[in-house]
C-alpha positions as CSV (number, residue, x, y, z in Angstrom):
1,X,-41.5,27.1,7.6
2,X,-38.1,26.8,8.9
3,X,-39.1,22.6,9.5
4,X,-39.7,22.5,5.7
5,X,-36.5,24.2,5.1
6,X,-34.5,21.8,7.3
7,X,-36.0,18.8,5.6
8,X,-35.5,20.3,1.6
9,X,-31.7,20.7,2.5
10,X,-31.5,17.2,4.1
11,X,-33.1,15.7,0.7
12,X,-30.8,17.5,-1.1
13,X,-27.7,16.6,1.0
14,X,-28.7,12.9,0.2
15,X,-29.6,13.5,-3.7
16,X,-25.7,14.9,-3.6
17,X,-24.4,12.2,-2.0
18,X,-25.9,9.7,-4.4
19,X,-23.2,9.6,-7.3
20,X,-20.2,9.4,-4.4
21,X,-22.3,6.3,-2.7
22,X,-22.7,4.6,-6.3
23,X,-18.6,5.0,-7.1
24,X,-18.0,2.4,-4.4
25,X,-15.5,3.0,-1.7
26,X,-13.0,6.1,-2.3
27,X,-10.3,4.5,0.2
28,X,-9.9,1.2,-1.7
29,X,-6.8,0.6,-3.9
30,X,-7.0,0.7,-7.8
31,X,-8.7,-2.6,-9.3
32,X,-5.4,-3.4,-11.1
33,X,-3.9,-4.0,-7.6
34,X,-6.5,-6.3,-6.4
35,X,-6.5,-8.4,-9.1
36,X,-4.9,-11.7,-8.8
37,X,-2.3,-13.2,-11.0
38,X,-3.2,-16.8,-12.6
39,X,-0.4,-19.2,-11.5
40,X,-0.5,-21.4,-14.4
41,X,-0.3,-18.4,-16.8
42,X,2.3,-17.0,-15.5
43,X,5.4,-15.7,-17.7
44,X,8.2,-13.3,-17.2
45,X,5.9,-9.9,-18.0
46,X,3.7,-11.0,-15.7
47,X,6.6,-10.4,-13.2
48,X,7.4,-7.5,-14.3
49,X,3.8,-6.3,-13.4
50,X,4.5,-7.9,-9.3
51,X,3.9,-5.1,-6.9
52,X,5.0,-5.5,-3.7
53,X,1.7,-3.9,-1.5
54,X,2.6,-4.4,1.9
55,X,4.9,-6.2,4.3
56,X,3.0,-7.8,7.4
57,X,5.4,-8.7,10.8
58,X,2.5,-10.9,12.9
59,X,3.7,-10.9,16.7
60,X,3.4,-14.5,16.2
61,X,3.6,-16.8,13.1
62,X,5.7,-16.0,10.0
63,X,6.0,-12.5,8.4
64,X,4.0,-12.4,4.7
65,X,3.9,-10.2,2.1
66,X,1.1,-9.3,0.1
67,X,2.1,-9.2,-3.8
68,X,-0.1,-8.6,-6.7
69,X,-3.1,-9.4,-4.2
70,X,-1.5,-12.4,-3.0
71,X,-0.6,-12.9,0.6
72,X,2.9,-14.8,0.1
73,X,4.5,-16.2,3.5
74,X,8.2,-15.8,3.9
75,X,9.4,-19.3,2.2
76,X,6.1,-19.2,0.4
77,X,5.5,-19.9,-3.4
78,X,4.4,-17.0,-5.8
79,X,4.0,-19.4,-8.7
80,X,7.0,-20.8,-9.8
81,X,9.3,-18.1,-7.4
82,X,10.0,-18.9,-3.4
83,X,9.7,-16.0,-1.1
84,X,13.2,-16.1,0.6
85,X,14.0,-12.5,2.1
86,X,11.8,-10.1,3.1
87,X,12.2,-6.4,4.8
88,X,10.2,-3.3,5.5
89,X,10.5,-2.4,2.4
90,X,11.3,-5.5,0.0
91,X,11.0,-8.5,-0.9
92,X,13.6,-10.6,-2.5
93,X,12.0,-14.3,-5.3
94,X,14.0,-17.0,-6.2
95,X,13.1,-17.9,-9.6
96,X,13.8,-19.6,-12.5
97,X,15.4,-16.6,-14.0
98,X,17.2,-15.9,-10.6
99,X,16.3,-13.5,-8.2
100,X,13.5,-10.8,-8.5
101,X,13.9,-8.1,-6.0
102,X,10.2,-6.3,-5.2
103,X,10.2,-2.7,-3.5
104,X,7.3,-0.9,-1.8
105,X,8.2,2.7,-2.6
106,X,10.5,1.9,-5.6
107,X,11.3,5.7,-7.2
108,X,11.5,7.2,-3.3
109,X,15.0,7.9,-2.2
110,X,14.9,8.6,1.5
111,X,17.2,10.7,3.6
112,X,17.9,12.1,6.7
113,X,17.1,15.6,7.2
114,X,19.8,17.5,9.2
115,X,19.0,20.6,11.1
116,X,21.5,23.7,11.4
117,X,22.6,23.7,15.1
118,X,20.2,26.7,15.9
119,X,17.2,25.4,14.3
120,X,17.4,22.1,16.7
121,X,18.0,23.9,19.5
122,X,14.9,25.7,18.8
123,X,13.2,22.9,17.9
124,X,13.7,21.2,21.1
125,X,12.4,24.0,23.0
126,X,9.3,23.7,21.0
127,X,9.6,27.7,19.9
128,X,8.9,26.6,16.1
129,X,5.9,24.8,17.6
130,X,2.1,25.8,16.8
């Protein structure tokens, strides 16, 4: 009996697990980010649609970034736009229209958290700690 009851929970563990499996991947980006831009179409909304996904710094080679699901090599071409400058966090075209400056995290303001004296001193003597 128990047998039959370990093998009813394991066919309905994988009837669950059906929908999930048939949804694809959960830890892929959106489709609009993978979708490529047509180079000869191109026009100035398009580039307002650029995202900047990611920043790559190879030990060797050339650092790239990877733009509207394009990987663009620093002093690359992005259509009609060269990829001079790029950071952690941005990217800087040279265009037609001038530059184009492309952020990662473009609404996040970042800043440094100062502790009060006796917090820190806590801190480093790991009393806050779990």
């Amino acid at each position: 009996m128990n047998a039959r009851l370990r093998y009813l929970a394991i066919v309905l563990g994988v009837l669950a697990a059906l929908p999930a499996l048939a949804e694809g991947d959960p830890t892929r980006p959106p489709a609009g980010w993978l979708q490529g831009r047509p180079d000869a179409a191109e026009t100035a909304k398009d580039k307002v649609d650029w995202r900047l996904q990611s920043v790559l710094w190879p030990q060797r080679g050339k650092p790239v970034a990877i733009i509207g699901g394009r990987t663009v090599p620093l002093g690359g071409r992005l259509g009609e736009a060269r990829l001079i400058r790029l950071t952690e966090h941005a990217a800087v075209l040279q265009g037609p229209e001038g530059l184009t400056r492309l952020y990662l995290t473009p609404d996040v303001k970042k800043q440094m958290i100062v502790l009060p004296a006796a917090s820190a001193k806590k801190s480093r003597q790991g009393k806050d700690l779990p």
